[in-house]
N, C-alpha and C positions, 0 to 999 in steps of 0.2 A: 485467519483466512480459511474457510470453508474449501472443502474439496471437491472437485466437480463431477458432478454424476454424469455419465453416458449413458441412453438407454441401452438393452441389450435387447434387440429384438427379436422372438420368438422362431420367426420362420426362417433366421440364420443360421441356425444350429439345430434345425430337426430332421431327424433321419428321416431319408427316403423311404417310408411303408405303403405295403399294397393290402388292404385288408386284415392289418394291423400286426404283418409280418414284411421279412422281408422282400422286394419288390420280385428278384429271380428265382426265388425256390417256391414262392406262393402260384407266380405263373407257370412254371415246371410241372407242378402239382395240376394246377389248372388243365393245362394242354391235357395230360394223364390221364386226368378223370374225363375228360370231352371225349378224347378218343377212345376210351371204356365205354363209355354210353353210346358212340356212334353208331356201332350196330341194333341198338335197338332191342337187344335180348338182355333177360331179365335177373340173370346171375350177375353177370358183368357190372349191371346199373347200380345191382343193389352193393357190390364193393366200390365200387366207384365213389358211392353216398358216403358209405363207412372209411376211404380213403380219405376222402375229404375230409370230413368232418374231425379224423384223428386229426392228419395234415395241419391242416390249418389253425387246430387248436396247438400241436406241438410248435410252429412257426412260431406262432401269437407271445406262446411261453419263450421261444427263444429270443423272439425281439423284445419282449420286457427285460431280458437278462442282459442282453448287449445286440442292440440294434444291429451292426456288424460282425455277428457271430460266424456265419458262412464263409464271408470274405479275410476275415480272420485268420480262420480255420484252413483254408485253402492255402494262406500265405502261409503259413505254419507250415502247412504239410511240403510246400515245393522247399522251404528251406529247410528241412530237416536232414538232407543229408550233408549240409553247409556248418551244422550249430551243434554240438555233442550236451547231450540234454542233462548234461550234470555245471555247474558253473565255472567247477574247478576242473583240474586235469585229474584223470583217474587214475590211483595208484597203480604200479606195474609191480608191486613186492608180491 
């Protein structure tokens, strides 16, 4: 007796990316650099471009390493005063 195949469908299992990072640190960065360039002057625009451009290249790299890096990360940090970052108890000798 042959065993049955399930498809697994592609669009069930793919992270949320906005510009091939993740959805709220890419638009965080967005709003940043708009509102750099908003005035119109020409220091501002040109880090805005170079904000960007790191930005979204760093993002890009984080989401190929774990699409949920940020949220992660956040979860980590709120329970870090909860979890004692060794596994075992720490000697008191």
């Amino acid at each position: 007796m042959a065993l049955r195949r399930t498809p697994f469908y592609r669009v069930l299992y793919r992270p949320p990316l906005f510009l091939g990072g993740e959805r709220e640190p890419v638009l965080a960065l967005a709003l940043a650099c708009a509102l750099m360039v908003y005035g119109f002057y020409l220091v501002p625009m040109i880090v805005a471009v170079f904000l960007w451009l790191g930005g979204i290249t760093a993002f890009r790299l984080m989401a190929k390493a774990d699409p949920f890096m940020t949220k992660i990360y956040t979860r980590q940090w709120t329970y870090k005063s909860h979890y004692s970052p060794r596994s075992r108890p720490a000697r008191t000798e």
